[in-house]
VMD Tcl script that draws the C-alpha trace (Angstrom):
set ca {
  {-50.54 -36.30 -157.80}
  {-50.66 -39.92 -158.74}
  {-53.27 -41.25 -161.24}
  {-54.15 -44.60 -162.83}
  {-52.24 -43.11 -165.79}
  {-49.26 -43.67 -163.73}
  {-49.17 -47.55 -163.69}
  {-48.56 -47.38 -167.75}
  {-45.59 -46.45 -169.75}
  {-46.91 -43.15 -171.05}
  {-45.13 -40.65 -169.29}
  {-42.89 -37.98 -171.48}
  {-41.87 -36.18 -168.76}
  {-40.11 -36.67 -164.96}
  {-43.77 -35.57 -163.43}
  {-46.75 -37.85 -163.14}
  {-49.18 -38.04 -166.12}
  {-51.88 -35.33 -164.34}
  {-48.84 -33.06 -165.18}
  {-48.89 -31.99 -168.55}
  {-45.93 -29.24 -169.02}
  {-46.36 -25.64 -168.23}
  {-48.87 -24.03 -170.32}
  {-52.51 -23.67 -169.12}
  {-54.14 -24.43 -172.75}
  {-52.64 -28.18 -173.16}
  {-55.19 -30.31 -174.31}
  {-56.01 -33.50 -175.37}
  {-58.65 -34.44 -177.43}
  {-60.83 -36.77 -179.22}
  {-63.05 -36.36 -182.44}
  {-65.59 -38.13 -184.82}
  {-67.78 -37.92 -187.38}
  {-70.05 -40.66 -189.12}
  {-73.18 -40.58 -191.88}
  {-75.35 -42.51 -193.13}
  {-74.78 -43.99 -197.39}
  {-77.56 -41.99 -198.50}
  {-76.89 -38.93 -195.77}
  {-80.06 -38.91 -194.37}
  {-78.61 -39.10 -190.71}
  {-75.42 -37.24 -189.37}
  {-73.21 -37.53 -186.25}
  {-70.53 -36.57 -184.15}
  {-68.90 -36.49 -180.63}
  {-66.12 -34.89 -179.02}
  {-63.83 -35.91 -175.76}
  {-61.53 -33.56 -174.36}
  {-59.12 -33.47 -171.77}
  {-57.43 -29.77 -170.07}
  {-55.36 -31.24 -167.76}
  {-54.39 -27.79 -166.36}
  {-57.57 -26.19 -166.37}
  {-58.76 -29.53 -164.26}
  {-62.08 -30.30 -167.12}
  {-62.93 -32.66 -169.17}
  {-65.73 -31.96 -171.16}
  {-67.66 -33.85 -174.18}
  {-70.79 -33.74 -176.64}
  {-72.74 -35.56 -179.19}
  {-74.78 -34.34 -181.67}
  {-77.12 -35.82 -184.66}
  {-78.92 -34.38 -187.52}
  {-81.80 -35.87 -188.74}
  {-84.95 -34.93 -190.16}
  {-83.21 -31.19 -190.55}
  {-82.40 -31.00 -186.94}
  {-79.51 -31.06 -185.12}
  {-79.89 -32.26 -181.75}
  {-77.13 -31.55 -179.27}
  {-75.93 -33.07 -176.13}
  {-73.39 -31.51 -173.92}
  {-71.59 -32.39 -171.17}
  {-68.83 -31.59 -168.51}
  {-66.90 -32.31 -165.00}
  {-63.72 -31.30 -163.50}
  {-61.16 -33.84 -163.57}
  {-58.99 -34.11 -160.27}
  {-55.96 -34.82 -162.69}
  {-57.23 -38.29 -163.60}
  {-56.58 -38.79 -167.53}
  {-57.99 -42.46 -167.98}
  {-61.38 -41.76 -167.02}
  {-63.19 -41.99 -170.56}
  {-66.16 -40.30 -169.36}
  {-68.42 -37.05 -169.51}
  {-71.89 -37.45 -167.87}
  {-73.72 -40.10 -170.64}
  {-70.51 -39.89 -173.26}
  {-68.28 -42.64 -172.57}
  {-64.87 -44.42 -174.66}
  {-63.36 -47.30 -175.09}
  {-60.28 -48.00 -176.44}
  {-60.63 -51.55 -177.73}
  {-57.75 -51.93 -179.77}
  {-55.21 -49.04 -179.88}
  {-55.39 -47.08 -183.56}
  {-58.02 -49.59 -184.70}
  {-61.32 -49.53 -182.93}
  {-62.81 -47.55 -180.57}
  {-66.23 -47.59 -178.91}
  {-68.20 -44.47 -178.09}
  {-71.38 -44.98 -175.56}
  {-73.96 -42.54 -175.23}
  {-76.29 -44.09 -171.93}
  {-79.97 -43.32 -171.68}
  {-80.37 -39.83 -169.98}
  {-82.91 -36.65 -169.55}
  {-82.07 -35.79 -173.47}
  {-83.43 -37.36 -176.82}
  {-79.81 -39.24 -177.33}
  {-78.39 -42.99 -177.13}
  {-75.93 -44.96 -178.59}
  {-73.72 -47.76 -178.54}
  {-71.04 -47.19 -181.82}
  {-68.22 -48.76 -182.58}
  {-65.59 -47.05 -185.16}
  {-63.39 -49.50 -186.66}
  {-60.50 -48.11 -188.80}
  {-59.81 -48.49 -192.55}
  {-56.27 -47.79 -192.28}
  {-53.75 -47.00 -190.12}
  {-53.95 -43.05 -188.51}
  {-52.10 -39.98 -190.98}
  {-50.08 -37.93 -188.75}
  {-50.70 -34.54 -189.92}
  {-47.69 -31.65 -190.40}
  {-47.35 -29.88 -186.94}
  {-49.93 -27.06 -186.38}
  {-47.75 -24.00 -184.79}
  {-48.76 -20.65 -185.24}
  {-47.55 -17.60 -183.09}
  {-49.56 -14.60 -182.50}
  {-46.63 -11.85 -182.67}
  {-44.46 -13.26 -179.56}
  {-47.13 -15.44 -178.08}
  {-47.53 -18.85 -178.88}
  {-50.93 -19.03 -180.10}
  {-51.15 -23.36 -181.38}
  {-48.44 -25.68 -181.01}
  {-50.04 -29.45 -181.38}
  {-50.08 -31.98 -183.54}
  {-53.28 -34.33 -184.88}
  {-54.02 -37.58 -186.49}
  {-56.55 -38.71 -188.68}
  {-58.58 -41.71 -189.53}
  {-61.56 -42.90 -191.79}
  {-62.84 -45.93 -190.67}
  {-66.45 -47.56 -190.74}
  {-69.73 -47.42 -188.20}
  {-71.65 -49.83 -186.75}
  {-74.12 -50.29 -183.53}
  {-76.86 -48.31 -183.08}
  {-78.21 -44.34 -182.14}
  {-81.44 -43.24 -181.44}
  {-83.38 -39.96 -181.22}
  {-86.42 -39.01 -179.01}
  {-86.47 -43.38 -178.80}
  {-86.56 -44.13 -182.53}
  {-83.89 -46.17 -183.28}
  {-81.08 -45.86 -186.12}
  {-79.72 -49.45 -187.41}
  {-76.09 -48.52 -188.25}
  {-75.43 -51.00 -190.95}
  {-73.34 -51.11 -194.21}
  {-72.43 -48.23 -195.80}
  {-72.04 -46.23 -192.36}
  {-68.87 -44.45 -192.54}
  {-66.96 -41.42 -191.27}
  {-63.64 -40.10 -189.77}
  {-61.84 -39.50 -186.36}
  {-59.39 -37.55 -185.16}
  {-56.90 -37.04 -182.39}
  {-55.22 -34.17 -181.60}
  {-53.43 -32.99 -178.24}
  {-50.89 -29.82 -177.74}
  {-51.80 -26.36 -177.08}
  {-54.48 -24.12 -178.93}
  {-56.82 -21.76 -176.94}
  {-59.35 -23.55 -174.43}
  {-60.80 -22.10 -171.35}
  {-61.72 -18.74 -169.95}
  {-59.95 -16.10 -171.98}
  {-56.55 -14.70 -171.02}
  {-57.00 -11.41 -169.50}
  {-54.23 -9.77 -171.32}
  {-54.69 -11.36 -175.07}
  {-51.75 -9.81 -177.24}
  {-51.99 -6.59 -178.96}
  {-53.39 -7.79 -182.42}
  {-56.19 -10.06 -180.54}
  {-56.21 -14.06 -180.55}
  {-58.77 -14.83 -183.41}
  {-57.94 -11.99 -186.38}
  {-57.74 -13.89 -188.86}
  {-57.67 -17.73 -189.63}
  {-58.75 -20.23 -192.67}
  {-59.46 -23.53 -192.46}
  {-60.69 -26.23 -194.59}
  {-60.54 -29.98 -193.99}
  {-61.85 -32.73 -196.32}
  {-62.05 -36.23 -195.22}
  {-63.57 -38.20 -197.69}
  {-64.26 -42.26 -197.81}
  {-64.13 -44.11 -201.94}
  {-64.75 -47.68 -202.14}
  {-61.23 -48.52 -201.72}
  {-59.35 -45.70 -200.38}
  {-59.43 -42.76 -198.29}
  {-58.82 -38.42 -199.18}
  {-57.09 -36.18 -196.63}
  {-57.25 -32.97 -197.56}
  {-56.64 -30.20 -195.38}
  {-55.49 -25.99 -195.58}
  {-54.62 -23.28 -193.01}
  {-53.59 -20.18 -194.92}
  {-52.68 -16.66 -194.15}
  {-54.39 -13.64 -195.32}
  {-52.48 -13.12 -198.24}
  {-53.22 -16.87 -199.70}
  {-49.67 -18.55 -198.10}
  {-50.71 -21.54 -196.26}
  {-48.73 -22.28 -192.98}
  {-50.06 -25.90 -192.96}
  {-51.08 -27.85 -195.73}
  {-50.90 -31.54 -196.89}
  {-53.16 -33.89 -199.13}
  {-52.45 -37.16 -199.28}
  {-54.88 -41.00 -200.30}
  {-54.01 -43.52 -198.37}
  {-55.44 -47.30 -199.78}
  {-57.12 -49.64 -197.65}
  {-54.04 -51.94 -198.03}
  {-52.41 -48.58 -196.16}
  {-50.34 -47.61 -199.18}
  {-49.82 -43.71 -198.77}
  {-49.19 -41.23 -201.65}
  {-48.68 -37.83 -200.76}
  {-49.03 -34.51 -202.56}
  {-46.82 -31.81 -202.18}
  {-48.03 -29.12 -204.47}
  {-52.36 -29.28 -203.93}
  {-54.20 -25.94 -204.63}
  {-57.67 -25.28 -204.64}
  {-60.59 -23.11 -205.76}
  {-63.46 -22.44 -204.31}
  {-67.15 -21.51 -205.15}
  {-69.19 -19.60 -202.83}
  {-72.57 -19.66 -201.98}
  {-73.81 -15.70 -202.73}
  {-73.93 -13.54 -199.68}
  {-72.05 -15.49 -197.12}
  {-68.49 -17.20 -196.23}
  {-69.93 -20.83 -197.21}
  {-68.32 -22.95 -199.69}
  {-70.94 -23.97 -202.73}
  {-68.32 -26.36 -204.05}
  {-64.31 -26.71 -203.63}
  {-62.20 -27.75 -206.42}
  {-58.83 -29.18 -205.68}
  {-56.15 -30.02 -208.06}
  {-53.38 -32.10 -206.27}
  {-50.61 -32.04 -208.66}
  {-49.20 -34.89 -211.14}
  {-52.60 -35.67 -212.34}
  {-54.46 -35.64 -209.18}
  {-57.67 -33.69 -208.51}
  {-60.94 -33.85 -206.24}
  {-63.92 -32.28 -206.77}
  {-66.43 -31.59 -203.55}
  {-70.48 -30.57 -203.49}
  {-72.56 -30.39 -200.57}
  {-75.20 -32.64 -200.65}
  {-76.04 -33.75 -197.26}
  {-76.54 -32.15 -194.14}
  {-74.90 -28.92 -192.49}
  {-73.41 -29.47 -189.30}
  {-72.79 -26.84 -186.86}
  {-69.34 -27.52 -184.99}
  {-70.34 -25.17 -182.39}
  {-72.58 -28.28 -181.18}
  {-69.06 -29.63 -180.14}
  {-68.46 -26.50 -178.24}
  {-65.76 -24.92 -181.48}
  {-66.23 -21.32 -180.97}
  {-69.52 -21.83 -178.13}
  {-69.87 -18.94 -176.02}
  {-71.31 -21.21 -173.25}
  {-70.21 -24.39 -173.85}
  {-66.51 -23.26 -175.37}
  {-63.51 -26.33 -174.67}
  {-62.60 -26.08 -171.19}
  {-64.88 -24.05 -169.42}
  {-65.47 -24.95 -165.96}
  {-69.25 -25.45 -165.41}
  {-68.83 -26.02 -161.51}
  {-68.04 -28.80 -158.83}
  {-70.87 -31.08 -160.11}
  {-70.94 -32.52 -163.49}
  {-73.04 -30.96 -165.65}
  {-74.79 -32.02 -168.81}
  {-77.60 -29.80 -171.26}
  {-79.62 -30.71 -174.60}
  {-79.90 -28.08 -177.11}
  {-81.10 -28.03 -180.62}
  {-80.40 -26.01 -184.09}
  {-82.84 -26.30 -187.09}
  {-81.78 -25.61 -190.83}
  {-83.03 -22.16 -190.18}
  {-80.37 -21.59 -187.27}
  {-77.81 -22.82 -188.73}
  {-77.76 -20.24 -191.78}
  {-74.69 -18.30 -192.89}
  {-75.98 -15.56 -190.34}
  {-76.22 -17.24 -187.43}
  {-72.81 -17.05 -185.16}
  {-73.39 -20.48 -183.50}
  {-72.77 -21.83 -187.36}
  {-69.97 -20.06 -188.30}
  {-67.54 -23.06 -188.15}
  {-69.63 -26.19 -190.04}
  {-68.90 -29.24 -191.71}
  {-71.03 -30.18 -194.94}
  {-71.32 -33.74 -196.59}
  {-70.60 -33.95 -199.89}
  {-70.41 -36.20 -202.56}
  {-66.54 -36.70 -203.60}
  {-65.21 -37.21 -207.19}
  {-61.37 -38.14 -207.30}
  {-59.05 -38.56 -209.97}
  {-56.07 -40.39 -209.32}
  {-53.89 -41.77 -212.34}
  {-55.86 -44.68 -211.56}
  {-59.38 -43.50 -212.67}
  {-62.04 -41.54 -211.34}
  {-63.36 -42.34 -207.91}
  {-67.16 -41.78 -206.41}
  {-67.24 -41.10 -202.48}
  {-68.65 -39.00 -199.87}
  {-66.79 -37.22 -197.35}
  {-67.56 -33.54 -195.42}
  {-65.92 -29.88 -196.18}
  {-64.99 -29.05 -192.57}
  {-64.57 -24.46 -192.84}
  {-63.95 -21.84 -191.08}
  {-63.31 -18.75 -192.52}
  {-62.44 -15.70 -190.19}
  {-60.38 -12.57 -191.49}
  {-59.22 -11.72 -195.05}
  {-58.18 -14.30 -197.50}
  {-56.88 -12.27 -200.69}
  {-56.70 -14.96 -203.29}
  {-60.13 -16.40 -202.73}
  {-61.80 -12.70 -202.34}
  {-62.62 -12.35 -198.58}
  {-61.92 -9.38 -196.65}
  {-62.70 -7.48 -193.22}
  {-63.31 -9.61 -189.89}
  {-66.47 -11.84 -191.36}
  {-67.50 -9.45 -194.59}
  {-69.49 -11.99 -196.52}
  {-68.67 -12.93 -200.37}
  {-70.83 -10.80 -202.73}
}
mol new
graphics top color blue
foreach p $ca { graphics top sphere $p radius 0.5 }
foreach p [lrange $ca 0 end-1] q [lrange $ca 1 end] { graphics top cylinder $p $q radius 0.2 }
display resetview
């Protein structure tokens, strides 16, 4: 099956690019956030690509005004790869690692855009994600991430957002294999989703960027974890020993504030402040509109919207969220002002930080 992929020296294995290995849940994917300086206005959009499943699906979502407004969209593929596009969501890749352009056309939904995210430094590769379920192989990918700045334009039900200074946010990339699709019909004995905690802090300063990310087992050990600042001159310093502590809110699995101490005089401190995003807007953890799904032959695309009230701790369509908060580093340089968001989701026990049972919520 020969695709325009073909005529560019990307392939990694003797197959053409539509091939991508054996395993059904391969994926590739794109991801990105951005906010406005004073966080009045919030927004992301997803890409992704399940080259075995034969989708491609995509979404973008803004909160404003306490709303978040959702757009989702998806088609089946035919093994093409380069086709940027999902119904109104379109990319461009305008230079590689640098700047990319994300399109949202006019359509029968409240959302438009023409953005264009331009890097601040060069793309952290993130420690391999693997994780086995017993036997199975459960994730096996790996990501990279990016802060960069925002400019163009969105709008909402036609009023129209300036993006101007100040705009920034993050992006990712990550591609591998991690659950998408219909569920297997024979999941292994201890189930696919038991337990599983995640927290991710991107977070822009004047003149650097804060990666700070955590998967942990249920006894505390994390199985992936790194922190590292990178400068806008793209100067890297990692940390190899980074702990945190959290504060929740009352009565729920929400983080009130995270503290993080990175080791050798290094330590962040983060405090919602902005607004709550609900990752399920993405399709993380949808029941409908869940990463791969196949929505039939004929592309498919469907507005939604959550208020503040629906996307409360009790809610399971806000689960998995991303806050903005205000950022304050320390260094050994001095103390640093930002912004950034406290990506979590928290499923399962978590002894050190007091959670236990399937979702129980803190006390």
């Amino acid at each position: 099956m020969l695709t325009k992929g073909d005529d560019f020296p990307l392939h990694q294995t003797p197959d053409p690019i539509a091939f991508a290995g054996s395993d059904r849940n391969f994926y590739d994917r794109y991801f990105f956030n951005g906010y406005a300086p004073d966080g009045s206005v919030f927004f992301a959009a997803a890409m992704g690509f399940y080259p075995q499943l034969g989708i491609v699906d995509g979404a973008f979502c803004v909160v404003v005004d306490g709303v978040q407004h959702i757009l989702h969209a998806s088609r089946r593929s035919a093994g093409e790869r380069f086709d940027l596009t999902v119904g109104p969501v379109g990319l461009a890749i305008e230079a590689p690692l640098e700047r990319i352009a994300l399109t949202v056309t006019a359509n029968d939904g409240l959302l438009a855009g023409e953005l264009i995210f331009t890097g601040r430094h060069f793309p952290i590769e993130e420690p391999r994600f693997v994780r086995r379920n017993g036997t199975r192989l459960f994730m096996d990918y790996t990501r990279m991430t990016q802060n960069g700045h925002w400019s163009g334009w969105l709008s909402v039900g036609g009023r129209r957002i300036e993006l101007g200074t100040g705009w920034t946010g993050t992006r990712d990339r990550s591609w591998g294999i991690r659950p998408v699709g219909a569920a297997e019909s024979q999941p292994p004995p201890a189930g696919n989703f038991a337990q599983f905690f995640w927290l991710w802090t991107p977070c822009n300063f004047a003149d650097r960027s804060l990666f700070f990310h955590s998967n942990d087992d249920g006894d505390g050990t994390p199985w992936n974890r790194r922190a590292v600042i990178v400068a806008d001159n793209g100067v890297e310093r990692h940390f190899d020993a980074a702990s945190f502590a959290p504060t929740w809110e009352a009565g729920t699995r929400r983080l009130a504030r995270l503290d993080v101490d990175l080791g050798v005089g290094g330590a962040l401190s983060l405090a919602p402040s902005g607004p709550l995003f609900a990752m399920s807007g993405l399709g993380y953890t949808h029941p409908v509109w869940g990463h791969g799904f196949d929505h039939g032959a004929d592309p498919v695309v469907a507005h939604d919207a959550l208020t503040v009230e629906e996307r409360r701790w009790a809610n399971p369509l806000a689960m998995h969220v991303q806050a903005l908060v205000t950022a304050e580093l320390t260094d050994g340089t001095g103390t640093h002002r930002g912004v950034g968001v406290l990506e979590q989701l928290f499923v399962g026990p978590h002894a050190p930080t007091g959670l236990a049972g399937l979702m129980d919520p803190v006390a």
